[in-house]
C-alpha positions in Angstrom: -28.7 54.4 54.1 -32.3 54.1 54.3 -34.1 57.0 54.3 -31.3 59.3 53.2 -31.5 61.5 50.1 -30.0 62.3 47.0 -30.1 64.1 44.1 -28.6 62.9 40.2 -25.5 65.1 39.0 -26.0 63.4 35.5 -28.7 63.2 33.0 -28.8 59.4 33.2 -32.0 59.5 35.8 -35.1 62.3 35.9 -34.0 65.2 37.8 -35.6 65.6 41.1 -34.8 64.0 45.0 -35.0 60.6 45.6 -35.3 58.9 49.1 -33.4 55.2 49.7 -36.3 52.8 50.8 -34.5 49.8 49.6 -30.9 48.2 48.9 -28.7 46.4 49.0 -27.8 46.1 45.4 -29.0 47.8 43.5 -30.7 50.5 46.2 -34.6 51.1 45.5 -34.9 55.3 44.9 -38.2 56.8 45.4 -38.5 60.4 43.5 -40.1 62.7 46.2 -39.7 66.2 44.4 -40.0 67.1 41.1 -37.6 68.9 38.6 -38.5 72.3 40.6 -37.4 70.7 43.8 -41.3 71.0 44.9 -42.4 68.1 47.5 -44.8 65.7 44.8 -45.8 62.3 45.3 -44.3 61.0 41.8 -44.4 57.1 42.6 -41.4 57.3 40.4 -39.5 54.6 41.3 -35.6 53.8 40.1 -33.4 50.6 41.0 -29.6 52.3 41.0 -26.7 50.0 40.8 -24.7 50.4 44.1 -21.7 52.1 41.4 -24.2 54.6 39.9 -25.5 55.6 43.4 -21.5 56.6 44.2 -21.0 58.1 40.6 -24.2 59.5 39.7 -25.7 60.9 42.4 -24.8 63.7 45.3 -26.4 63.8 49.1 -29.2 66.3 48.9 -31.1 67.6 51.8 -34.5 66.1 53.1 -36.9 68.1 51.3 -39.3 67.6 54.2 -37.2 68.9 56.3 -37.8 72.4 58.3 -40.4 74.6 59.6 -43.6 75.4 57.7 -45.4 77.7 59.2 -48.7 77.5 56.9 -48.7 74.2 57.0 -48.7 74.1 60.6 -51.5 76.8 60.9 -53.5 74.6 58.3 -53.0 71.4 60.6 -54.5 73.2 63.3 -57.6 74.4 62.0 -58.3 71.3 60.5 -57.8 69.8 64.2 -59.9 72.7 65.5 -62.8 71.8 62.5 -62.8 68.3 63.6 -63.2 69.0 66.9 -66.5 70.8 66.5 -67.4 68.5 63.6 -67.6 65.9 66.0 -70.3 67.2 68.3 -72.8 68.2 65.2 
């Protein structure tokens, strides 16, 4: 259950995926996207009864999830910039 993600199929919670990093009862939801479905650190947190998590919300895909090719070109010229950074 940890680490999974869902998203809310009712208006009772902000729109958006949330990652589990706590339960039991009720489960700790962190919001990692926003209502665009765009990665954001929100620091939203909501505390969903173990009822509303079955009722109220849907399994939605890890939004981290998958290749990036930009990000991984951007990764490695920072690598490559710290590596000569170093020696100056």
């Amino acid at each position: 259950m940890i680490h999974e993600h869902y998203r809310p199929t009712t208006d009772d919670y902000p729109p958006g995926v949330y990652r589990v990093v706590g339960t039991p009862d009720p489960a700790a939801l962190l919001r990692v996207t926003d209502a665009d479905g765009r990665r954001a650190s929100t620091g939203h947190l909501e505390r969903v009864p173990r009822g509303d998590l079955e009722d109220c919300f849907e399994p939605a895909t890890d939004p981290d999830a998958g290749i990036d090719p930009v990000r991984g070109v951007r990764n490695a010229l920072q690598g490559l910039y710290w590596q000569v950074r170093k020696f100056l």
